[in-house]
C-alpha positions as CSV (number, residue, x, y, z in Angstrom):
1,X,128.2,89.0,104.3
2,X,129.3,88.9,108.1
3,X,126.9,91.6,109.0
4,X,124.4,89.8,107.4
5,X,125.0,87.1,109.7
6,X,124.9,88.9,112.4
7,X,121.5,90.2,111.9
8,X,120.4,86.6,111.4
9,X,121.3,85.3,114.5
10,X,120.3,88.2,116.3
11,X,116.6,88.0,114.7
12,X,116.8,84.5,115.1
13,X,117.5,85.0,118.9
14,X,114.2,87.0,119.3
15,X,112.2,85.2,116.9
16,X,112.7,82.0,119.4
17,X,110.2,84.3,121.8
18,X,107.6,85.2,119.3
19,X,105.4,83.1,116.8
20,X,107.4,82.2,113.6
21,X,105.9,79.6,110.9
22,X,108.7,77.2,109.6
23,X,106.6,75.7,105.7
24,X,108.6,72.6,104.5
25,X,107.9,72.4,100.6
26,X,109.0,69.5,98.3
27,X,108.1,69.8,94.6
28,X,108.7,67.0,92.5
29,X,108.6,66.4,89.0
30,X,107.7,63.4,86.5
31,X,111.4,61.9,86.6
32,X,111.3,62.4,90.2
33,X,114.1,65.1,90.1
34,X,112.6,68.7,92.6
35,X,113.1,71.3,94.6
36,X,113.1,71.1,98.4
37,X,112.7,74.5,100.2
38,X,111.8,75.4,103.9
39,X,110.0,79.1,104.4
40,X,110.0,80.9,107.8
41,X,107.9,83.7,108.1
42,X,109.2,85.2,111.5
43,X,107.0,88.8,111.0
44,X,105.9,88.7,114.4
45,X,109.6,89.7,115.4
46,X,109.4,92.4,113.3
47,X,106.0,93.2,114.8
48,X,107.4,93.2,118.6
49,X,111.3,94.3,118.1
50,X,112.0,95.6,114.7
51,X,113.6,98.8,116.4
52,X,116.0,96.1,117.8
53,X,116.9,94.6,114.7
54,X,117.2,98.2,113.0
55,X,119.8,99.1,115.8
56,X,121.6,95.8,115.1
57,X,122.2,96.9,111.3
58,X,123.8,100.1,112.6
59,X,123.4,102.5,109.8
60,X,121.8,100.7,107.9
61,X,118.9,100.0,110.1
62,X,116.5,101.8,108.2
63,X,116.9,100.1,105.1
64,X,115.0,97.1,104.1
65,X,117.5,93.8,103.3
66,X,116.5,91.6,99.9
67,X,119.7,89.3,100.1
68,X,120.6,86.2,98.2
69,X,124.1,84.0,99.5
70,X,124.8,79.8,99.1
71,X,126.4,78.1,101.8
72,X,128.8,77.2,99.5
73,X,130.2,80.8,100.0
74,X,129.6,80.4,103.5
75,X,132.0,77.3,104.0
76,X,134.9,78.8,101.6
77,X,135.0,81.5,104.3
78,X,134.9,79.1,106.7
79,X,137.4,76.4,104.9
80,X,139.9,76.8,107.7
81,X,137.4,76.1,110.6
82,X,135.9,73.3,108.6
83,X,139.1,71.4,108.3
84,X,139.2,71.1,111.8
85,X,136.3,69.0,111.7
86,X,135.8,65.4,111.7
87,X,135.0,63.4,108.7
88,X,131.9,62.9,109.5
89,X,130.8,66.4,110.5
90,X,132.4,68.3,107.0
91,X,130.2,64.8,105.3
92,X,127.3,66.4,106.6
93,X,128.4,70.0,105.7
94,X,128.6,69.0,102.0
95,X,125.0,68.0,101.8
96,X,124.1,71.8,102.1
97,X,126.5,73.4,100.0
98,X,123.5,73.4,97.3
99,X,121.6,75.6,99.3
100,X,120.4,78.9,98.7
101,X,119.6,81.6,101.1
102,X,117.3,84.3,101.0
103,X,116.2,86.9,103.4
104,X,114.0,89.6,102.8
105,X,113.7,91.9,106.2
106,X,111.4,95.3,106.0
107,X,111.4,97.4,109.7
108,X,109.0,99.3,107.9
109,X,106.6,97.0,106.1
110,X,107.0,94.3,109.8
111,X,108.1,91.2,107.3
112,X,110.7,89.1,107.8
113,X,110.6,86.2,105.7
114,X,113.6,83.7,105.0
115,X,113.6,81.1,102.8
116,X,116.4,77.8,102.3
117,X,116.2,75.9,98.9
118,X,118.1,73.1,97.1
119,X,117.2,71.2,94.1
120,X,117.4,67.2,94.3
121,X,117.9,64.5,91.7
122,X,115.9,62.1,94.3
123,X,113.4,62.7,97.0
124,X,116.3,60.2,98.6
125,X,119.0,62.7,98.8
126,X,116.7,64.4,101.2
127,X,117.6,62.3,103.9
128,X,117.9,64.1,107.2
129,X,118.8,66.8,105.3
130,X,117.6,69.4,108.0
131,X,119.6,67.3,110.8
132,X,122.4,68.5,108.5
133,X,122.0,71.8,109.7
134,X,123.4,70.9,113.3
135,X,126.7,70.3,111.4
136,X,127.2,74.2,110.7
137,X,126.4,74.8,114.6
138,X,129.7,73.6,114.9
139,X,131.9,75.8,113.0
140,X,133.9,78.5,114.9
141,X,132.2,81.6,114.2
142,X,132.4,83.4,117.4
143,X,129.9,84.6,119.6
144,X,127.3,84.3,116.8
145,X,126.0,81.0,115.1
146,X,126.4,80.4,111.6
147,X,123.3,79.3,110.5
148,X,120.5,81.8,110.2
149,X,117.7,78.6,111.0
150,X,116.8,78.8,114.7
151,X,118.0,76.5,117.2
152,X,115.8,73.0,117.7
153,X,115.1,73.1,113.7
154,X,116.3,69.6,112.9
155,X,117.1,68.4,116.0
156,X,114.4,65.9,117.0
157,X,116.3,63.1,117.7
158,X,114.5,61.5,114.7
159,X,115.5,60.4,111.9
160,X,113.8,61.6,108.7
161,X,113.3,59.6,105.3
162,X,111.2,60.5,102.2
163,X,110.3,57.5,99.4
164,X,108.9,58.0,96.0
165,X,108.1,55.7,92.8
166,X,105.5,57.4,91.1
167,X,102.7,55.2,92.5
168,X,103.2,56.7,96.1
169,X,105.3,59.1,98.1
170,X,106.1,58.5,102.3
171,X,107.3,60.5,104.6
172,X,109.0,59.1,107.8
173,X,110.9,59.9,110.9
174,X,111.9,57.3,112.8
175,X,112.4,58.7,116.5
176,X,115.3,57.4,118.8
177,X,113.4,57.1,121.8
178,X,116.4,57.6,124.4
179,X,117.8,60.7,123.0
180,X,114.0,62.2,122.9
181,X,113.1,61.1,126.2
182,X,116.6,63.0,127.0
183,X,115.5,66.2,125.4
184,X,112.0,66.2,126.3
185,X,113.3,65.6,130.0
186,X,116.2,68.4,129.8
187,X,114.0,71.2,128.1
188,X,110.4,70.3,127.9
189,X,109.3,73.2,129.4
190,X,111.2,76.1,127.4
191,X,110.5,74.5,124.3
192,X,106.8,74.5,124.6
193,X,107.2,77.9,126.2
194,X,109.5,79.0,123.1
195,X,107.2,77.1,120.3
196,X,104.0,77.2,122.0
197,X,102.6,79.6,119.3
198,X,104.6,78.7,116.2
199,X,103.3,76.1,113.7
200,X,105.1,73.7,110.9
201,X,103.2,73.4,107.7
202,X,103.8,70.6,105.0
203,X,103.5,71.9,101.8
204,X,103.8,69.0,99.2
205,X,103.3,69.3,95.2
206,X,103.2,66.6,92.8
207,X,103.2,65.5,88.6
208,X,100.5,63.6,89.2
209,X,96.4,63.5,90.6
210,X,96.6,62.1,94.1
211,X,94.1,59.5,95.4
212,X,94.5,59.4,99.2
213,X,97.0,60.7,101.6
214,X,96.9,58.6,105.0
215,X,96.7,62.0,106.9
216,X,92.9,62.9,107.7
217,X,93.7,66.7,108.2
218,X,95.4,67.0,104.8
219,X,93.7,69.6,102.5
220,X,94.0,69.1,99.1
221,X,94.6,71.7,95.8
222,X,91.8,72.0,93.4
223,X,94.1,70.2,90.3
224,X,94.3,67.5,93.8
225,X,98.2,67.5,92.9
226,X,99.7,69.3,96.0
227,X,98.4,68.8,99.7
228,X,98.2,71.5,102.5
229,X,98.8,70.3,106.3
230,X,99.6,72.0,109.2
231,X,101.0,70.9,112.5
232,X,101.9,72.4,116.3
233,X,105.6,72.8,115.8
234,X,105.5,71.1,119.4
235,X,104.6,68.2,117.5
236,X,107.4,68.4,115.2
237,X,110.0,68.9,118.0
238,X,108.5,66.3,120.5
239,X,106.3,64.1,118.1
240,X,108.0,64.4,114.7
241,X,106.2,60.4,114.0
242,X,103.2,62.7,113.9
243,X,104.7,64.3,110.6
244,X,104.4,60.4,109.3
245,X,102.3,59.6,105.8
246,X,101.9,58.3,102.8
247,X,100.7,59.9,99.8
248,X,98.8,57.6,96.9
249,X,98.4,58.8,93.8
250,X,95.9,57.5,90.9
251,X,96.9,55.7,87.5
């Protein structure tokens, strides 16, 4: 599993440079229970340094990966560095231990697709959950990072919220204006240089037929249960109130 992780982070590295698509989906179901996945579809590495990421797998570079891991395993491997922790930080490390990780990585066939899912009982428990990914940045794992999700991915200095009740759904990140204007100011120019080309998509489904969504640029499924939109993902990490809507569904 450590070699795994270690081909993560190097791809990850590299995908940083080239154009990656990060897809948030949320499915939810009548009793308001789901699923809540994000997809990165980092190819383009593959595309420009596959050779690199071959090398990186040593003998096995030739060999196309199709692995599955939780990061409950992760942290039970990690148990003695996470006790070192604060309270607060191992809080947030709970929140992902649901999570399941998959990688599928093909020199041969340039794809590189990753993808993190969880169920939930409420779209609730969502709550920041991919600020709860800068929690695992912190565990002593070397020279390489634990997480396979790229640097920046949840770390907008907003805070995100989703709401349903089966008559509408909102999305909402509340930004904290001073620790943006921080980040903006400290690396405005190597994030737009980094994820200039890269785009976040919103991938939402629902039980039910929806009436309006306060997004003009959403596009719609033909059954009109799951919407389609697509942002810069400058505008996630320097606008994320941008990412802001509400879904209405009819009666």
């Amino acid at each position: 599993m450590m070699k795994l992780y270690k081909v993560l982070s190097f791809s990850f590295l590299l995908a940083a440079l080239t154009s990656c698509t990060f897809t948030e989906n949320i499915y939810v179901n009548d009793n308001g229970t789901g699923k809540y996945a994000i997809d990165l579809d980092g190819s383009a590495l593959m595309e420009m340094a596959g050779d690199q990421v071959g090398s990186q797998m040593g003998a096995d570079g030739k060999k196309s990966i199709d692995s599955t891991f939780t990061f409950k395993q992760l942290f039970a491997d990690k148990k003695d560095s996470i006790a070192k922790m604060s309270p607060e930080a191992q809080k947030e490390l709970k929140k992902l231990e649901n999570f399941v990780v998959n990688t599928k990585m093909d020199a041969e066939k340039k794809q590189f697709l990753m993808t993190l899912a969880t169920d939930f009982k409420s779209v609730g428990d969502l709550q920041d959950i991919l600020q709860s990914m800068n929690a695992i940045q912190k565990l002593e794992t070397g020279s390489n990072p634990a997480t396979p999700l790229p640097a920046g991915l949840g770390d907008n200095k907003s805070k995100l919220s989703y709401t349903y009740d089966g008559k509408k759904f909102t999305r909402k990140a509340v930004i904290d204006k001073q620790k943006l204007a921080e980040k903006v100011k400290d690396s405005a120019d190597m994030s737009k240089m980094i994820f200039a080309s890269s785009n976040y998509i919103i991938k939402y489904h629902f039980p039910k037929r929806i009436k309006k969504v306060s997004n003009p640029n959403a596009l719609f499924s033909d059954d009109r249960k799951s919407i389609t939109i697509q942002y810069p993902f400058t505008d996630y990490m320097e606008n994320p109130d941008k990412l802001n809507f509400e879904v209405e569904f009819e009666k």
